[in-house]
N, C-alpha and C positions, 0 to 999 in steps of 0.2 A: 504493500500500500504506500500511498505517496504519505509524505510528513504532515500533512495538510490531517489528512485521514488516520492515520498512526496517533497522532495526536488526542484524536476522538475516540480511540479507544480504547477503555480503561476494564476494568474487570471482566473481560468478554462481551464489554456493550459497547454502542455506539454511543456516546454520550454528544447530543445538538439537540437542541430546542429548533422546530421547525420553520421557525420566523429567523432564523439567522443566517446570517448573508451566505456564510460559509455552505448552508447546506443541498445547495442546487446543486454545486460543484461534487459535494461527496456523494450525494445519489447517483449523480452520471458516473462518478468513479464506481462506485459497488458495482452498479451495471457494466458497465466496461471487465469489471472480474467476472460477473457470471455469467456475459458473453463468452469471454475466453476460458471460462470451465463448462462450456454446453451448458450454462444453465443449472449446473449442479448448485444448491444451495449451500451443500456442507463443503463442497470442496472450495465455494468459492469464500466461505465462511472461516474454513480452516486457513486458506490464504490471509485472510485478514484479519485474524486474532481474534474472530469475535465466535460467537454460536449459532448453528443454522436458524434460530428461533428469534434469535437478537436481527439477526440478517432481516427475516422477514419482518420482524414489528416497521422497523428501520426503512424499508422500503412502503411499508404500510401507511409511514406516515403523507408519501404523494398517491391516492389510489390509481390513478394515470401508470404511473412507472409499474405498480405490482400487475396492475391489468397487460402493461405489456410486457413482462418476463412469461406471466402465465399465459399470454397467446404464446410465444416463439417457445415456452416450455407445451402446450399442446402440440404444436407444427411436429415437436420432436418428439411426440407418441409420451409424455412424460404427464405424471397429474399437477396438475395446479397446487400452489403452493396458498396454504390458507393465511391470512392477515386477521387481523385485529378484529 
């Protein structure tokens, strides 16, 4: 993860308040990981220090971004990943 992201997180969370400037940029980065893990949640979770479960809240907080991991995760026969 970039330092940006490293930064946010602390005890296997993402730690951003969703009104913060910073966090447009680390949602496109996660996505950018679970692009290049197929969309794997825990692999891309393992890469980032966090937990596959932190990953999704995380992504849950834009429902826009979870709705599109969960189409390109059906394209690729895989189940949707549940949010908040």
């Amino acid at each position: 993860p970039s330092e940006l992201l490293a930064g946010r997180i602390r005890g296997g969370r993402i730690a951003v308040n969703p009104s913060h400037p910073d966090c447009p940029a680390l949602l496109a980065e996660v996505m950018d990981v679970l692009a290049s893990r197929d969309m794997d949640g825990r692999s891309a979770a393992e890469l980032l220090g966090c937990s596959a479960t932190q990953l999704v809240k995380f992504l849950s907080l834009e429902p826009a971004a979870l709705e599109m991991v969960n189409a390109r995760r059906e394209e690729l026969g895989l189940r949707r990943l549940k949010g908040r």
